[in-house]
TORDREN-126809 format. One record per residue (C-alpha): residue number from 1; residue in three letters; x, y, z. Coordinates in Angstrom, 3 decimals. Example, Ala and Ser with C-alpha at 12.3 -4.5 7.8 and 13.67 -1.06 7.14 Angstrom:
- 1; ALA; 12.300; -4.500; 7.800 $
- 2; SER; 13.670; -1.060; 7.140 $
This chain:
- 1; UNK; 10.077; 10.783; 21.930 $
- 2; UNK; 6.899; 12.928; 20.452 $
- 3; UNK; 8.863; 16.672; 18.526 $
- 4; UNK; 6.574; 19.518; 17.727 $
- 5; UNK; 6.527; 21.267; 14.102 $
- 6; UNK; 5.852; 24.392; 13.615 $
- 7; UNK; 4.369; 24.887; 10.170 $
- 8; UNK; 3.101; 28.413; 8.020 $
- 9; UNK; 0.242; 28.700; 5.123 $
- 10; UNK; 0.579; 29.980; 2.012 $
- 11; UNK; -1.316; 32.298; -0.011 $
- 12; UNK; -5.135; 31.301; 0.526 $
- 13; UNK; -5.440; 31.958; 3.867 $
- 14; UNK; -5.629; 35.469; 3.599 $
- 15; UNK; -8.573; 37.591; 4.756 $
- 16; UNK; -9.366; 41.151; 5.357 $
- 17; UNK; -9.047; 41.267; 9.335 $
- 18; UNK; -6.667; 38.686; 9.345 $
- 19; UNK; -4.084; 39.275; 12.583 $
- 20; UNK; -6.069; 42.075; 13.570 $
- 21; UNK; -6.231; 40.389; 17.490 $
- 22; UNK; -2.684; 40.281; 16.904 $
- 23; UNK; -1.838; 43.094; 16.274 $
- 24; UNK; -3.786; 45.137; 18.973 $
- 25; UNK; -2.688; 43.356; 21.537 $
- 26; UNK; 1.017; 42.996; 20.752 $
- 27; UNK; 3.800; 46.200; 20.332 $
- 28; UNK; 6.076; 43.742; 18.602 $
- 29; UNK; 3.759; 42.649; 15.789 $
- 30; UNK; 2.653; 46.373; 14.953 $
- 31; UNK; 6.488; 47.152; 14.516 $
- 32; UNK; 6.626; 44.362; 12.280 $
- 33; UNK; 3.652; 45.831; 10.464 $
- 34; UNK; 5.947; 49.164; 10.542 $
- 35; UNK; 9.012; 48.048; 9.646 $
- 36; UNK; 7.974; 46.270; 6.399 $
- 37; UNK; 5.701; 48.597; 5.404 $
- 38; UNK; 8.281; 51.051; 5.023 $
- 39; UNK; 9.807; 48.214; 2.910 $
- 40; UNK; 7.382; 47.664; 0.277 $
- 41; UNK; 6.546; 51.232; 0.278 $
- 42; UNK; 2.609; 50.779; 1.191 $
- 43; UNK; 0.642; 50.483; 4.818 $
- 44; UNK; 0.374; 46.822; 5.653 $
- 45; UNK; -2.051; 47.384; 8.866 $
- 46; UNK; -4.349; 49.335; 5.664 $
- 47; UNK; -4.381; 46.561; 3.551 $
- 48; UNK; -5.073; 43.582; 6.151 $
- 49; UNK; -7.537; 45.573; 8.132 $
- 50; UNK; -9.516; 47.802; 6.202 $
- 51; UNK; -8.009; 47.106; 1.997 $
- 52; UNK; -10.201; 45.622; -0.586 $
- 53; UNK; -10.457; 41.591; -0.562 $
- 54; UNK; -9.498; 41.407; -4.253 $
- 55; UNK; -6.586; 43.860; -3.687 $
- 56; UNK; -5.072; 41.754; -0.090 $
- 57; UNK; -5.236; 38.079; -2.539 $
- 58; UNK; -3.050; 39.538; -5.311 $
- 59; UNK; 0.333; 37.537; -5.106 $
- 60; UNK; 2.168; 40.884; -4.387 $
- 61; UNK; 0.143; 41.670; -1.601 $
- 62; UNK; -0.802; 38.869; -0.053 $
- 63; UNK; 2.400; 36.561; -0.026 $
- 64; UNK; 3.853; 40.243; 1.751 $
- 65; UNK; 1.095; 39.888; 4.652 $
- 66; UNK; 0.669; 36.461; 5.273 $
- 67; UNK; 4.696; 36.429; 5.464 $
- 68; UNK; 4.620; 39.604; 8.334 $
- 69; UNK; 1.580; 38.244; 9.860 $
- 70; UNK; 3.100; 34.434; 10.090 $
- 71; UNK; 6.539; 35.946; 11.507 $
- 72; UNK; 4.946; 38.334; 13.795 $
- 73; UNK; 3.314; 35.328; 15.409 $
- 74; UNK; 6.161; 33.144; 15.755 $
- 75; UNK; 7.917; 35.657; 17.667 $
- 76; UNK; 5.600; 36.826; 19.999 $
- 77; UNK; 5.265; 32.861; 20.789 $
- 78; UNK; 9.123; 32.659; 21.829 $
- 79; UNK; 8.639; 36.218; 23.630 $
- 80; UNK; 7.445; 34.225; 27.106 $
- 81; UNK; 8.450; 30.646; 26.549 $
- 82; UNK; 11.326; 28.066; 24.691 $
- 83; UNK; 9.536; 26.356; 22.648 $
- 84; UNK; 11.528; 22.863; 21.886 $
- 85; UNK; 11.005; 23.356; 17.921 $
- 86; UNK; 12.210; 19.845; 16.119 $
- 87; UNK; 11.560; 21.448; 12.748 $
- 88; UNK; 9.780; 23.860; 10.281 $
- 89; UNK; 7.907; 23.928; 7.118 $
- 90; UNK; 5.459; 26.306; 5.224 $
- 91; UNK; 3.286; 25.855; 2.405 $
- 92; UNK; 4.694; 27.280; -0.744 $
- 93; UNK; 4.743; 31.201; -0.104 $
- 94; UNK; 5.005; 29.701; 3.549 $
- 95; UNK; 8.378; 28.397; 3.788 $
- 96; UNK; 10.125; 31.319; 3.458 $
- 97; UNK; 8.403; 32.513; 6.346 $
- 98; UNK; 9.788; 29.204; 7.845 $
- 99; UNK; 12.883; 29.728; 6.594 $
- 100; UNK; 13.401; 33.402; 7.998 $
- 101; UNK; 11.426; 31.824; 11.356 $
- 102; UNK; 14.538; 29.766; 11.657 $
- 103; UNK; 17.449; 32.198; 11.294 $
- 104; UNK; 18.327; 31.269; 7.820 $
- 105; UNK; 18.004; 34.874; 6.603 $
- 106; UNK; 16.959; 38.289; 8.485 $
- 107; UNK; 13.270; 39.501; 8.190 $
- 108; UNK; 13.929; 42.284; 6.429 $
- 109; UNK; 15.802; 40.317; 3.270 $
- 110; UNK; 12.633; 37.846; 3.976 $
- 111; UNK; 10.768; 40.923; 3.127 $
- 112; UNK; 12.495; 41.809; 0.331 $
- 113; UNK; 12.303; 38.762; -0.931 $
- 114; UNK; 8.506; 38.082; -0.967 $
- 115; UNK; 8.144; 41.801; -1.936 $
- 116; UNK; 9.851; 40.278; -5.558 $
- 117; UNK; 8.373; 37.109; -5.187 $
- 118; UNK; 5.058; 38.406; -4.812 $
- 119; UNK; 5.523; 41.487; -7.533 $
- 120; UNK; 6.719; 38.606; -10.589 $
- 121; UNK; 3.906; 36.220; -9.496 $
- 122; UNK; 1.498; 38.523; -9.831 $
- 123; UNK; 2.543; 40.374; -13.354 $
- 124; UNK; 2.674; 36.545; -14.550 $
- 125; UNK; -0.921; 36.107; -12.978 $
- 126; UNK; -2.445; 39.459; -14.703 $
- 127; UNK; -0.846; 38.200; -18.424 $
- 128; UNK; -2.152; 35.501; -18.447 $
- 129; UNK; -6.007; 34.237; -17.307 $
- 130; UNK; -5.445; 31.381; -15.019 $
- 131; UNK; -6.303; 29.555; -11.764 $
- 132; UNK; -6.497; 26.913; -9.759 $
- 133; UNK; -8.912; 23.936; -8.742 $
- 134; UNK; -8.570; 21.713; -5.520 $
- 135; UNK; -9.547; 17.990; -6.371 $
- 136; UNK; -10.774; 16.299; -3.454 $
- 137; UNK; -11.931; 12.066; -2.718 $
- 138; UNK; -9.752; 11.095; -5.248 $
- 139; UNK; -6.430; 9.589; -4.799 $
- 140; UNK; -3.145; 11.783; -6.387 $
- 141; UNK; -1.945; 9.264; -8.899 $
- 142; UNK; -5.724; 8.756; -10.211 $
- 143; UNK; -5.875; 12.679; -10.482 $
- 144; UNK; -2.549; 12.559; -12.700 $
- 145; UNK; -3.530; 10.246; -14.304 $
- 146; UNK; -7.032; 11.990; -15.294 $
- 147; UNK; -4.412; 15.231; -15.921 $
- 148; UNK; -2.966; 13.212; -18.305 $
- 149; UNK; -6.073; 11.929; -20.058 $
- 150; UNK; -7.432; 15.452; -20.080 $
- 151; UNK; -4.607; 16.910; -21.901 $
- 152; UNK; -4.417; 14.661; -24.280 $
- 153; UNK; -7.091; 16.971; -25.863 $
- 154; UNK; -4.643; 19.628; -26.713 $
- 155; UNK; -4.999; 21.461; -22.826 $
- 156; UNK; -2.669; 21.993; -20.022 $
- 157; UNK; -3.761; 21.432; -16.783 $
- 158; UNK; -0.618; 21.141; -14.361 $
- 159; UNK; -0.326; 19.224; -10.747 $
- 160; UNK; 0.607; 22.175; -8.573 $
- 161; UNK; 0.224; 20.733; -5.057 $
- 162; UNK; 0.194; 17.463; -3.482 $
- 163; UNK; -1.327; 18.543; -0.175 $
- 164; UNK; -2.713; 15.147; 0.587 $
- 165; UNK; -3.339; 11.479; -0.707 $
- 166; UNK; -6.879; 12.727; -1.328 $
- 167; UNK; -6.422; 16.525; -2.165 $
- 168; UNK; -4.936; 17.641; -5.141 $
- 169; UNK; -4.574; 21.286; -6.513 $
- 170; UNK; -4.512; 22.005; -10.005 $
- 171; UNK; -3.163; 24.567; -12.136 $
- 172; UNK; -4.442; 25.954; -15.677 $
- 173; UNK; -6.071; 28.482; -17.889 $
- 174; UNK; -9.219; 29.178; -16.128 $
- 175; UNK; -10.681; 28.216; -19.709 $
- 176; UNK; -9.037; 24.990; -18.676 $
- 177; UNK; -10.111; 24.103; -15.329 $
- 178; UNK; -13.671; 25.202; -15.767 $
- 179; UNK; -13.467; 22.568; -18.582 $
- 180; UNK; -11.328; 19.838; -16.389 $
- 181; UNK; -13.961; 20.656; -13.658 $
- 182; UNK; -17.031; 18.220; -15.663 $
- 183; UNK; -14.361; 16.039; -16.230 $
- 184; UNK; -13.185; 15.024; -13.574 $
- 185; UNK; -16.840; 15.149; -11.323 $
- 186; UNK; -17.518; 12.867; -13.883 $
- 187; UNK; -15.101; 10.534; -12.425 $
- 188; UNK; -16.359; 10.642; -8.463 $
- 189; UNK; -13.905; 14.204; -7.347 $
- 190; UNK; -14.951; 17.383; -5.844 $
- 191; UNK; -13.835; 20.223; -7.103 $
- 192; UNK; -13.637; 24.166; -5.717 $
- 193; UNK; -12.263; 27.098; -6.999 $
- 194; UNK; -9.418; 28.462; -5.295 $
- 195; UNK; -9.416; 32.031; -3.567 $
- 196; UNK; -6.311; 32.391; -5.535 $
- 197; UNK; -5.234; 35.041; -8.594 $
- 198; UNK; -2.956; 32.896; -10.718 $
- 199; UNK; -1.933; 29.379; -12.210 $
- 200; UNK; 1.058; 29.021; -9.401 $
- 201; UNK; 3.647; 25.883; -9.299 $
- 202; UNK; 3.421; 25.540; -12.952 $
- 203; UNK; 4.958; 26.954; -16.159 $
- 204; UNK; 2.733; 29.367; -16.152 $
- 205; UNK; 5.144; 31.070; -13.762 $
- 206; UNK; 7.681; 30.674; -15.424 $
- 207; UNK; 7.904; 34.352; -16.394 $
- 208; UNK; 8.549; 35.110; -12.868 $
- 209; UNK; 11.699; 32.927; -12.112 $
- 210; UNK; 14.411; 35.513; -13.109 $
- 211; UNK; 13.706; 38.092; -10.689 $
- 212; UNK; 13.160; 35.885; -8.227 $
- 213; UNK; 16.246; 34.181; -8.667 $
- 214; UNK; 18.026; 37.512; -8.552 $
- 215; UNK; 16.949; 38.244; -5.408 $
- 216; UNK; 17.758; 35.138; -3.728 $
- 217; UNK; 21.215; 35.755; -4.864 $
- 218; UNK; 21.403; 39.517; -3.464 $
- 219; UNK; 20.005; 38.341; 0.171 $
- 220; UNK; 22.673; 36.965; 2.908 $
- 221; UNK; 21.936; 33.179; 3.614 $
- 222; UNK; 23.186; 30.707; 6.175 $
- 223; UNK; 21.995; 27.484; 7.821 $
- 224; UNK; 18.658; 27.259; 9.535 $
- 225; UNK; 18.538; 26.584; 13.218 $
- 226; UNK; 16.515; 24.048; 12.897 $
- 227; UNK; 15.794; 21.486; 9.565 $
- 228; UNK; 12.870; 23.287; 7.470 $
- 229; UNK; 11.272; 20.764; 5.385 $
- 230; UNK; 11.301; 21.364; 1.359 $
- 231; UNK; 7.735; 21.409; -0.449 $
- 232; UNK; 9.891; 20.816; -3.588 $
- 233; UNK; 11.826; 17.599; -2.382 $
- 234; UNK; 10.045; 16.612; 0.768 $
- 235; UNK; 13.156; 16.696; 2.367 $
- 236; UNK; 14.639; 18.903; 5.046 $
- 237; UNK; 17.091; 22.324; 3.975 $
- 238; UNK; 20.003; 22.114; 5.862 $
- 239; UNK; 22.565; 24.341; 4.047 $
- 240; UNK; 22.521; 27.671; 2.079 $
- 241; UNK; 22.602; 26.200; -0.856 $
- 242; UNK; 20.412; 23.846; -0.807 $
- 243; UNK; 17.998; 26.479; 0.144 $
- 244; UNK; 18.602; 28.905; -2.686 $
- 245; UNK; 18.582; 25.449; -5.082 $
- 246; UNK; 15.290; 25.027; -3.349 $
- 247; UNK; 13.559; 28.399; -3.614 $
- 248; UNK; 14.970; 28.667; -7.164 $
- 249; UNK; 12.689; 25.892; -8.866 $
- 250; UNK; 9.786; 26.763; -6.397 $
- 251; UNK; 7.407; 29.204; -8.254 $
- 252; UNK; 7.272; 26.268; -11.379 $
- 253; UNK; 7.626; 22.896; -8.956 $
- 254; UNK; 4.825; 21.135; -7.381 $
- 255; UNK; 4.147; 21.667; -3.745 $
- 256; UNK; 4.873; 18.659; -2.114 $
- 257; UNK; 3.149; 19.036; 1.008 $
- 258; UNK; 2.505; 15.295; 2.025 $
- 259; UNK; 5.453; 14.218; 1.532 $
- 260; UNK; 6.649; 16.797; 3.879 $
- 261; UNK; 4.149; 15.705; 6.185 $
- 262; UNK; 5.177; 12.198; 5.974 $
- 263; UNK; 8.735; 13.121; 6.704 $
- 264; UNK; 8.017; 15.061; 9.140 $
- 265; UNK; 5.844; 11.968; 10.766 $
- 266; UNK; 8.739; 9.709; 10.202 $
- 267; UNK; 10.912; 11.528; 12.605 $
- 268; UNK; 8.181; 11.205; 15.411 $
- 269; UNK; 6.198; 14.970; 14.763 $
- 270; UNK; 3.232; 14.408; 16.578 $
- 271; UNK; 2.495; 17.841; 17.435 $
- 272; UNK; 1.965; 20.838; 15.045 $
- 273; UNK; 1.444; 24.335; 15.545 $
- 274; UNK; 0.160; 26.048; 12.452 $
- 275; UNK; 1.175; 29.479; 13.156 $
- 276; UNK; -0.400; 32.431; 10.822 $
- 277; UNK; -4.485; 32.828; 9.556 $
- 278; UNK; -7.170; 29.803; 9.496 $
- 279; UNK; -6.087; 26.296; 9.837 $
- 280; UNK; -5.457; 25.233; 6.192 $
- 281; UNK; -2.643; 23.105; 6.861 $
- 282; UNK; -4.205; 21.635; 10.821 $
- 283; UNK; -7.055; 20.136; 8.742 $
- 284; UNK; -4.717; 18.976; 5.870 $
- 285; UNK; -2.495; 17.155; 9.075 $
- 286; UNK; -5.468; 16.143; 10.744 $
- 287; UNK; -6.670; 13.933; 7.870 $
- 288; UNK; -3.437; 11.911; 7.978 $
- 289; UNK; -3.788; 8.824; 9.924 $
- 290; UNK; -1.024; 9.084; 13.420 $
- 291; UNK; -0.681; 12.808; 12.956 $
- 292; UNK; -0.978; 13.473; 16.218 $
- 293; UNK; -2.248; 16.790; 17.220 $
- 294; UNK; -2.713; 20.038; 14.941 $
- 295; UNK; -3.622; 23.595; 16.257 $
- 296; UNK; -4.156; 26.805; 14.497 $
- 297; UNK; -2.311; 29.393; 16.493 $
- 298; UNK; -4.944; 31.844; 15.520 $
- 299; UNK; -8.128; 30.286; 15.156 $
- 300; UNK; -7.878; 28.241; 18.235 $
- 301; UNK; -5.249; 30.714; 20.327 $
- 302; UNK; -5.980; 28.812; 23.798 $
- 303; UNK; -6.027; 24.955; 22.315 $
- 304; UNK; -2.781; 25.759; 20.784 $
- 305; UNK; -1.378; 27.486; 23.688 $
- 306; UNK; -2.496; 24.658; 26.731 $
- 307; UNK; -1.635; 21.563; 24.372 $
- 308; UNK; 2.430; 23.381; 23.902 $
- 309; UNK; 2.618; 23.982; 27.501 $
- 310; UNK; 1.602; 20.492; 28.191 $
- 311; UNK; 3.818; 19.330; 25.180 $
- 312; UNK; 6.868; 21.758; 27.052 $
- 313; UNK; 6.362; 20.358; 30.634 $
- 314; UNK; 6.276; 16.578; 29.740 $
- 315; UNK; 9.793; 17.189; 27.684 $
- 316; UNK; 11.305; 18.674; 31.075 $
- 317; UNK; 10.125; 14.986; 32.355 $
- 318; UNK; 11.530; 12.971; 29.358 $
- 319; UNK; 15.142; 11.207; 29.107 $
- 320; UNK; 16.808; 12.770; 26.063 $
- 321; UNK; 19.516; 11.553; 23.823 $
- 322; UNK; 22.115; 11.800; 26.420 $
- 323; UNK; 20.565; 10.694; 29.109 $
- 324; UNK; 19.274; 7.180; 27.097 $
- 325; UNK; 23.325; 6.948; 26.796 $
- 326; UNK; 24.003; 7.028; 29.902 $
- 327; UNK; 20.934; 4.333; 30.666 $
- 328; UNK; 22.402; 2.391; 28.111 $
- 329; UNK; 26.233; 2.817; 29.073 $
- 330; UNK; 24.837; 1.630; 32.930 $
- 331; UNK; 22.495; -1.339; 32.011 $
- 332; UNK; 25.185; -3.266; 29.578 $
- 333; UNK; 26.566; -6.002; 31.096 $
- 334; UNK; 30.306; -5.735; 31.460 $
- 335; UNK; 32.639; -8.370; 30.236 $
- 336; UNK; 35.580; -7.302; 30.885 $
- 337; UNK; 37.987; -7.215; 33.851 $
- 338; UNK; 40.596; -5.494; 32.644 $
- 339; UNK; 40.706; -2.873; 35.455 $
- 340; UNK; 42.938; -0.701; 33.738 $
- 341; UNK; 40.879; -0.520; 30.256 $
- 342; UNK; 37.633; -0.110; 32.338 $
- 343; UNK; 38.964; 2.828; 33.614 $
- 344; UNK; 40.204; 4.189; 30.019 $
- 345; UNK; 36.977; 2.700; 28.223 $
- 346; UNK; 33.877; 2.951; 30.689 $
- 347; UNK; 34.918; 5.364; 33.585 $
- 348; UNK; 36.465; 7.945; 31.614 $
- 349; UNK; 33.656; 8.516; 29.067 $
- 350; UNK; 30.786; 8.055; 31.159 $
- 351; UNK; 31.912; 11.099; 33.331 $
- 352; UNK; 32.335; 13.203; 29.664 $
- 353; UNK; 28.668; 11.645; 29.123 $
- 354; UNK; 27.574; 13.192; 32.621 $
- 355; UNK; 28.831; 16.159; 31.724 $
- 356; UNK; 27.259; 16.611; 28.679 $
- 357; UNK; 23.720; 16.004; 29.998 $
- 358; UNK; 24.269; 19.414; 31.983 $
- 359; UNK; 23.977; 21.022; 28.322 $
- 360; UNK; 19.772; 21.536; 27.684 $
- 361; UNK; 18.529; 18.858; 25.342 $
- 362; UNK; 17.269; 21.556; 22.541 $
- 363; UNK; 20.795; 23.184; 23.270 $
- 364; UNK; 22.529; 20.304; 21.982 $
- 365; UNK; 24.752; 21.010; 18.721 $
- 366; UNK; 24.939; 18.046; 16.153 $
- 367; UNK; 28.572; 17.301; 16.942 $
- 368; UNK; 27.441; 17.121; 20.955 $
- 369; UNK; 24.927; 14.521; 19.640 $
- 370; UNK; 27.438; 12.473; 17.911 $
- 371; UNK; 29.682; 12.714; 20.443 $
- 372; UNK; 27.537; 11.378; 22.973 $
- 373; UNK; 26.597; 8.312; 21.056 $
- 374; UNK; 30.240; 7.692; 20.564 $
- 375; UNK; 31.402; 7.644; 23.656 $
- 376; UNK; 28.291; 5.228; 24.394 $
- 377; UNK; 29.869; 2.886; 21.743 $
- 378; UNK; 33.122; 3.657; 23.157 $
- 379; UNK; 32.024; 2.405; 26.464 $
- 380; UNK; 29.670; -0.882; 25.113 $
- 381; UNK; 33.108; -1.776; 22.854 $
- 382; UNK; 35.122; -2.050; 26.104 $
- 383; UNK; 32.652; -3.651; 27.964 $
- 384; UNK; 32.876; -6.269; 24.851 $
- 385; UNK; 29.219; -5.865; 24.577 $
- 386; UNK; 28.108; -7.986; 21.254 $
- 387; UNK; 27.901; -5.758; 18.118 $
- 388; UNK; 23.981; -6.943; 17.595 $
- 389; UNK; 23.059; -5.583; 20.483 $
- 390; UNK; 25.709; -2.486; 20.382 $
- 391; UNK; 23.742; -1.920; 17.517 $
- 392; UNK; 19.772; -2.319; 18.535 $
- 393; UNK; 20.761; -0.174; 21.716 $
- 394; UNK; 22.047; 3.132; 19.396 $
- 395; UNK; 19.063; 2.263; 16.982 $
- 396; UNK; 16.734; 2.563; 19.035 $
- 397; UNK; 18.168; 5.841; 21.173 $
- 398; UNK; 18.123; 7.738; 18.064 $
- 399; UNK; 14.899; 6.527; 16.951 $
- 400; UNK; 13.114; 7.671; 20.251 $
- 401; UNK; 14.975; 11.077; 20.110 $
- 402; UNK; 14.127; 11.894; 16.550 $
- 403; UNK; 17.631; 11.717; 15.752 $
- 404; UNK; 17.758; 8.918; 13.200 $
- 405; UNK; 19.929; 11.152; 10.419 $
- 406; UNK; 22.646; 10.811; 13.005 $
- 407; UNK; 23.295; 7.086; 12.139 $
- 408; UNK; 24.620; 7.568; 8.148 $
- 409; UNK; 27.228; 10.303; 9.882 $
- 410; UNK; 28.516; 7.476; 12.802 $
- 411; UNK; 28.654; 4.228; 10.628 $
């Protein structure tokens, strides 16, 4: 079974104008414009639409807006329609958004949050002179590995985003990277400039963590309501504290967007919905060979729009976990004739299997996923189906609903 993603940029893909469309057209993204504007104390709608470029890409501005902006959408796209969300991620600055998209905090502590995120990032950014460079058409490790050369020199250039096997984004005194730049043209890259006002995911930030860490701590947490993949450890956030362990290290780790990617791949993603300005993070997808389909929400409002509908209506046709169970539990061949223990072992659980497909397929809690796949075993063990093929059978269910972390819990 194909799962969608729905995925948020970070800083970079701000613009002056950016959600303007948005905006005019919806009530519910101008009072999200309101209500955190009276939060960080300055006009949002001002500084998108009509501010200074150089003023809407410092950190404390423009982490603040792309976070509103990226929120504002997601909502507005779950106004009309359920949209069968497998999981979440964002792009540095971008999975908070994700995070706050999925119910793991309130939008107003989301808010908050950026509002110190973006306020530390930025006083690190003016101390010190720094940027970043984006190396592309050379692999990652042969970038490092160039890094490594280069520094050997007495620099320090730092590895601040693995977006893709042939993209990597560097960090560094802008002394630095104008230096690395020759260097490493030299050696067959391409290298830009970013649009961005600091050395971020390096030490350079490191002058930012306390705060930042502070207000983690004075926000209420909980568990996302759906996995939102970690650009630190590639792997999904599950728990409060592995999300404020997460956003704790962020400002001085790495992003480590393709291995979020490839995760996200590996659990059958083949649809992603990149919702907030440009399409960054579509193009990065699009480059990966099996991706699937990417769509900016934004740039491309009706692609995006058709291909989830489409993606929506062909779910509504599609067996999900419970009802592969109950194929399985009624194509195993029955060997035993033990009326009395078919009743107990077969009978009995397929009809708590029937009920449970009356329960929506994105409604299903994780313990209503397990138990479904139990009672399937339940009912292949009395029907003294061989292990081997008890086995292959819940294998591959889980692997066609996406649902593969459920096998460590029932071994």
């Amino acid at each position: 079974m194909n799962h969608l993603a729905i995925v948020f940029p970070g800083q970079g893909s701000q613009f002056t104008g950016m959600g303007r469309r948005w905006y005019d057209a919806h009530q519910s993204v101008r009072e999200r414009f309101d209500q955190a504007s009276e939060i960080v104390g300055y006009s949002l709608e001002e500084l998108c639409f009509r501010g200074d470029a150089a003023e809407l890409t410092r950190p404390k501005h423009a982490q603040v807006a792309l976070l509103v902006l990226g929120y504002a959408m997601y909502e507005e796209l779950t106004t009309e329609r359920k949209v069968p969300v497998h999981a979440m991620a964002g792009h540095s600055l971008g999975e908070i958004t994700a995070l706050a998209a999925a119910g793991a905090f309130s939008f107003e502590d989301a808010v908050r949050l950026v509002k110190v995120r973006g306020e530390a990032m930025d006083a690190c950014a003016t101390a010190t002179d720094t940027g970043m460079i984006a190396v592309v058409k050379m692999p990652a490790a042969t970038v490092e590995g160039c890094v490594a050369e280069f520094n050997a020199d007495g620099h320090d250039v730092q590895v601040a985003n693995f977006n893709a096997e042939r993209q990597t984004v560097l960090s560094g005194t802008k002394a630095d990277i104008t230096a690395m730049t020759p260097f490493l043209e030299e050696r067959g890259a391409k290298v830009a400039r970013l649009n961005v006002a600091g050395a971020f995911h390096s030490s350079y930030m490191s002058g930012a963590v306390a705060p930042y860490v502070e207000a983690i701590g004075s926000i209420e947490c909980s568990a996302p309501s759906v996995p939102v993949f970690s650009t630190v450890t590639g792997s999904p956030l599950t728990s409060p504290e592995a999300i404020r362990d997460a956003l704790a290290v962020q400002l001085t780790s790495p992003v480590r967007w393709s291995d979020v990617v490839s995760g996200l791949l590996a659990e059958g993603v083949r649809l992603w919905l990149e919702v907030g300005p440009k399409e960054v993070l579509s193009k990065l997808i699009s480059g990966v060979s099996g991706s699937g389909a990417a769509y900016g929400l934004d740039e491309r409002t009706g692609e995006a729009l058709s291909a989830l509908d489409d993606f929506i209506e062909a779910r509504r046709n599609e067996p999900g976990l419970v009802g592969l169970c109950l194929g399985a539990a009624a194509a195993t061949r029955n060997r035993n004739f033990d009326q009395a223990a078919y009743s107990d072992g077969v009978i009995t659980p397929y009809r708590a299997l029937q009920k449970l497909s009356g329960v929506d397929e994105d409604e299903l809690t994780l313990a209503q996923k397990q138990e479904a796949v139990l009672l399937l075993r339940r009912i292949m063990i009395t029907k003294e189906v061989p292990v081997e093929e008890q086995q292959d059978r819940i294998t591959t269910i889980l692997s066609r609903t996406g649902n593969v972390d459920l096998a460590g819990a029932l071994a």
